[in-house]
Backbone bond lengths (Angstrom), bond angles and torsions (degrees), N, CA, C in turn:
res aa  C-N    CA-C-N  psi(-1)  N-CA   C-N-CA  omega(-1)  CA-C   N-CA-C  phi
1 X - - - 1.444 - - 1.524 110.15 -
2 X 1.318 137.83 -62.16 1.267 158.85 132.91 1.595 99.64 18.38
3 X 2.067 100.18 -91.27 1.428 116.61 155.91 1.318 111.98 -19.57
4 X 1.018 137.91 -87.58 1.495 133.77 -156.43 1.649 115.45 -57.46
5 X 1.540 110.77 -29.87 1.359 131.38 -161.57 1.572 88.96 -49.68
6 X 2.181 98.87 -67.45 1.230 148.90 -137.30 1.987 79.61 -61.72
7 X 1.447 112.02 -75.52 1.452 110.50 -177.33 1.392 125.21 -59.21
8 X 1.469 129.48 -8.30 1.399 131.45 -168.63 1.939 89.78 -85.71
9 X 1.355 91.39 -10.35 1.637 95.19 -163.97 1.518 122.82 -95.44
10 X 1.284 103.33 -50.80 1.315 127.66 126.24 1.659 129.07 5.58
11 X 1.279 81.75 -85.00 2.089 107.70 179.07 1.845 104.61 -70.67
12 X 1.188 114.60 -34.32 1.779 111.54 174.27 1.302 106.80 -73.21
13 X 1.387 109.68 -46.45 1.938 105.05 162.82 1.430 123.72 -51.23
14 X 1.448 121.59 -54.36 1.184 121.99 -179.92 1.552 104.56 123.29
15 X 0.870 115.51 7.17 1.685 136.29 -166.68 1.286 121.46 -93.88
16 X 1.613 121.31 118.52 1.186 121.43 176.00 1.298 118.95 -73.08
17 X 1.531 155.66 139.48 1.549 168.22 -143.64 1.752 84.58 -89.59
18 X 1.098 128.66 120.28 1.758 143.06 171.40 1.300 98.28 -67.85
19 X 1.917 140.00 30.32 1.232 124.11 149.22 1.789 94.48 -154.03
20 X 1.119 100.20 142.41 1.796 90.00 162.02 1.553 111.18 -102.71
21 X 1.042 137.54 133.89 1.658 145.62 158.17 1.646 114.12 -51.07
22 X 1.069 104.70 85.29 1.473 129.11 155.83 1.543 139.34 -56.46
23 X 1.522 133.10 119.16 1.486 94.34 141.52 1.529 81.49 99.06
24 X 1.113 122.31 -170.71 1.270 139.59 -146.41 1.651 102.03 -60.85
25 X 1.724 115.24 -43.38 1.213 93.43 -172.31 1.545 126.51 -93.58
26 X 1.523 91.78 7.48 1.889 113.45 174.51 1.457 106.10 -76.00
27 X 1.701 105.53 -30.04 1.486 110.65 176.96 1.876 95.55 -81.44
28 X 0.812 147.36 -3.94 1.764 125.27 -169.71 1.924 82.61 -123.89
29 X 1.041 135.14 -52.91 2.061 116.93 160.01 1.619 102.31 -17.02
30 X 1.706 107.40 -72.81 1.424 98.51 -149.39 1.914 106.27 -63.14
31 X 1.471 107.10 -23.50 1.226 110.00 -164.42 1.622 102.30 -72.28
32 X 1.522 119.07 -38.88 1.086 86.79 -176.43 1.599 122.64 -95.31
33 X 1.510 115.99 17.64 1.700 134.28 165.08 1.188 109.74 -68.69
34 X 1.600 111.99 -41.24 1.505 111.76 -178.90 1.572 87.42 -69.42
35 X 1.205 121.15 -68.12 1.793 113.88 -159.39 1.645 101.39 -31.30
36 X 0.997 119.08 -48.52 1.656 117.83 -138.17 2.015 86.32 -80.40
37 X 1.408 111.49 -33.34 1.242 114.51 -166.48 1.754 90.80 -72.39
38 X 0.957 120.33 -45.62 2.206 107.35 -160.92 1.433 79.82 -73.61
39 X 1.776 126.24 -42.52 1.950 88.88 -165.25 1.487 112.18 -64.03
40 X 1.344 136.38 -41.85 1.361 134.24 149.25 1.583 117.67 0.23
41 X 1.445 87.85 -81.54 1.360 90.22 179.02 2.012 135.43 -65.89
42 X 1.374 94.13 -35.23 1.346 84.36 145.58 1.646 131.11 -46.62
43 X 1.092 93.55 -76.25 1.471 100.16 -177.70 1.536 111.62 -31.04
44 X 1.521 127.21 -35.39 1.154 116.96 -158.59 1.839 83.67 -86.93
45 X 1.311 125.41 -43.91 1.279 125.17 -160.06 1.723 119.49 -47.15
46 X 1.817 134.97 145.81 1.116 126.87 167.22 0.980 109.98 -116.26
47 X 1.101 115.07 89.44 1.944 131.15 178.02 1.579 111.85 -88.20
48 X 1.166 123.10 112.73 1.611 135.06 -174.22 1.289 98.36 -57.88
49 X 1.431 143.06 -30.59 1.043 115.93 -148.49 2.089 87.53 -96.96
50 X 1.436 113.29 3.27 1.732 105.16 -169.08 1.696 102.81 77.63
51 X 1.295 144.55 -53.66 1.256 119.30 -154.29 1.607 116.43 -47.27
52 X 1.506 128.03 -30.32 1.437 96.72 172.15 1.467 130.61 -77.16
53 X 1.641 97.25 1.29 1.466 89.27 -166.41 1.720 84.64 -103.71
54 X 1.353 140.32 7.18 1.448 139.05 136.17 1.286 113.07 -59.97
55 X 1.052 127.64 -49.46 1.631 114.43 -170.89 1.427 97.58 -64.96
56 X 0.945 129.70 -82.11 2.022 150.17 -175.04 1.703 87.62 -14.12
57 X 1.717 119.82 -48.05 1.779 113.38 -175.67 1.072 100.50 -69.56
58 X 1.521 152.85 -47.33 1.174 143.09 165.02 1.530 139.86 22.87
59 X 1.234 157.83 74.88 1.596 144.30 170.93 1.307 100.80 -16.50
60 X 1.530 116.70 131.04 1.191 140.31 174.16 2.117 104.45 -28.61
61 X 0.995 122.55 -78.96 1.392 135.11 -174.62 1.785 92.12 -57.66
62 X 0.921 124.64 -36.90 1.652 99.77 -160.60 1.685 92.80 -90.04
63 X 1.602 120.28 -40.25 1.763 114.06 157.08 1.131 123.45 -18.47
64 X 1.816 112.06 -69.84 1.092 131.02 158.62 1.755 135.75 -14.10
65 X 1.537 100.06 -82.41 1.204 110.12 179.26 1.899 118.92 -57.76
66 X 2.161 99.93 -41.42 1.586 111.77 -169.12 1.975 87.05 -58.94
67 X 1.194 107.85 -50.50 1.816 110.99 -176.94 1.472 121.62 -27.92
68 X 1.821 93.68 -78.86 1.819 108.82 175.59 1.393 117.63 -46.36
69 X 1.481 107.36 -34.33 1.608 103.67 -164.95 1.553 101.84 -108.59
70 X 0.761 145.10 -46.37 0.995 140.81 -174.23 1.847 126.63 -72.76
71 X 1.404 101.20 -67.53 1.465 92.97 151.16 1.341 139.32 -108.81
72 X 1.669 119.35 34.83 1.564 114.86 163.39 1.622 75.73 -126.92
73 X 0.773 136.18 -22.82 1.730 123.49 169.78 1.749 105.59 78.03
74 X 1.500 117.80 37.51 1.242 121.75 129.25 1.491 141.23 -28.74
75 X 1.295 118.39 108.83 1.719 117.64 174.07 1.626 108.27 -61.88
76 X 1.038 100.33 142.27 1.600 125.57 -175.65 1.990 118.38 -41.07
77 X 2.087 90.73 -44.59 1.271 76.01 153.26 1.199 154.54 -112.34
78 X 1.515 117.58 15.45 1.142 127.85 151.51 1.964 126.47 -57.30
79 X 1.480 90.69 -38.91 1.830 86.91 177.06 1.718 91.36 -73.82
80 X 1.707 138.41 -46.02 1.036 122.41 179.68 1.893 124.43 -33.87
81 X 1.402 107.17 -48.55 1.270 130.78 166.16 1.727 112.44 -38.31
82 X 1.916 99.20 -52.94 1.537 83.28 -135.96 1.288 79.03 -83.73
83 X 1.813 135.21 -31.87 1.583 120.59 175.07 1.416 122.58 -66.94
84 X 0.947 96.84 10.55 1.942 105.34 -173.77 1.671 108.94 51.69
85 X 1.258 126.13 57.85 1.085 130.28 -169.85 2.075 105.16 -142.11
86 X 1.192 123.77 152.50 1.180 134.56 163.66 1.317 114.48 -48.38
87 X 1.806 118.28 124.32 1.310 106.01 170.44 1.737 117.33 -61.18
88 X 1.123 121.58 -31.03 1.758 113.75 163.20 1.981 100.80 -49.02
89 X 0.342 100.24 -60.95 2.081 104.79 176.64 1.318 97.15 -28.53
90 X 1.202 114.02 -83.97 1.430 145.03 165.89 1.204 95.43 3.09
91 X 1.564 117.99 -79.48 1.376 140.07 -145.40 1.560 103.94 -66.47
92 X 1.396 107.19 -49.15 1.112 131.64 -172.50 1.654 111.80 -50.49
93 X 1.615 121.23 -65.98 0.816 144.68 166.69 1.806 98.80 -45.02
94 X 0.915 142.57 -65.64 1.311 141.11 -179.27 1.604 110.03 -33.08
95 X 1.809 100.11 -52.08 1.636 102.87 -152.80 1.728 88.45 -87.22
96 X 1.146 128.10 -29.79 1.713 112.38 159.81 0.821 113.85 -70.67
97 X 1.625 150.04 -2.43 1.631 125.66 160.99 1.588 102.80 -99.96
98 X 1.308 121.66 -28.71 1.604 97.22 161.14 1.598 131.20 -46.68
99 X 1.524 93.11 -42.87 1.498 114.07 -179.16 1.903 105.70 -46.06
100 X 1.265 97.79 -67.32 1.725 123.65 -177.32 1.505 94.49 -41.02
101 X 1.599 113.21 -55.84 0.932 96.77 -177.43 1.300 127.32 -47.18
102 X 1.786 109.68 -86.03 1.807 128.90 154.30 1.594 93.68 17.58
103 X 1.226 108.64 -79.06 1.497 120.17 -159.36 1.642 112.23 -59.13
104 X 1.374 107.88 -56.06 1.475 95.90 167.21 1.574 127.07 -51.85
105 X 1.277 93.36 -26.28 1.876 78.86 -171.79 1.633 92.10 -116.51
106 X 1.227 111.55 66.16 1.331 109.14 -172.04 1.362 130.27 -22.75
107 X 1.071 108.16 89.18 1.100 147.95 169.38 1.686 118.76 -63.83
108 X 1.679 130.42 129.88 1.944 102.60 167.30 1.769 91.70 -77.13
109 X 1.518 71.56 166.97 1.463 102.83 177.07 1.949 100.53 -77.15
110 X 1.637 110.83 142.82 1.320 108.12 153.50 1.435 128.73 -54.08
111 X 1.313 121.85 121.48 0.984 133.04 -164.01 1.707 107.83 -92.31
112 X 0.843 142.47 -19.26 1.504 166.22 102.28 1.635 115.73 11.86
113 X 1.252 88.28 -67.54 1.662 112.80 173.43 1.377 128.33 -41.52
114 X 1.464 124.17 107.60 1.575 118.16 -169.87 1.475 109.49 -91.84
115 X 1.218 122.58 148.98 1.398 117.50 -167.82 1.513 89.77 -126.65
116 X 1.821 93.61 167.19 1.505 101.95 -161.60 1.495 97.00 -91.48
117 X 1.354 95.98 143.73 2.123 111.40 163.89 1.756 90.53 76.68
118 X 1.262 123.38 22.89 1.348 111.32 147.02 1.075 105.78 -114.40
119 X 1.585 100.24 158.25 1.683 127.21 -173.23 1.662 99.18 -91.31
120 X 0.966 115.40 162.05 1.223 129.90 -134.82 2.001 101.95 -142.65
């Protein structure tokens, strides 16, 4: 809020900001501009098959992670980074919004797939 105040103030002056944001956190700005721009665009998109309008229903973090990694094709620990969260987190959050997904668009289950606290 501050930020925005500080540049709305700035730009009516005519005045450039006496530092530019560099470097790691210029990389987590753009990341989350791109985020905000594909959910947009989902949302606007009509894809027959529903998956964007599955991802867009999504919990915030599992949106997130299915987004970065999957379709801007982010490494694990950079989205770990940019949510400030554990790449095990990370992972986690991924394999419940695939799941969410699967399920919304009913999908079978991998049959392949070992699940926990079954015998084997």
């Amino acid at each position: 809020m501050l930020h925005r105040r500080v540049r709305a103030q700035l730009e009516r002056e005519g005045r450039d900001p006496a530092f530019v944001i560099n470097g790691p956190i210029a990389r987590m700005v753009r990341m989350a501009r791109e985020l905000e721009t594909v959910r947009n665009r989902l949302d606007l998109t009509d894809g027959s098959s529903g998956l964007y309008e599955a991802i867009t229903l999504l919990p915030p973090r599992q949106f997130t992670v299915i987004v970065l990694r999957h379709l801007m094709e982010y490494p694990t620990h950079q989205i770990a980074r940019f949510m400030g969260l554990d790449e095990r987190t990370v992972d986690y959050h991924g394999r419940k919004g695939r799941e969410r997904l699967r399920v919304h668009l009913r999908l079978p289950a991998d049959p392949n797939r070992k699940r926990k606290g079954r015998a084997q």
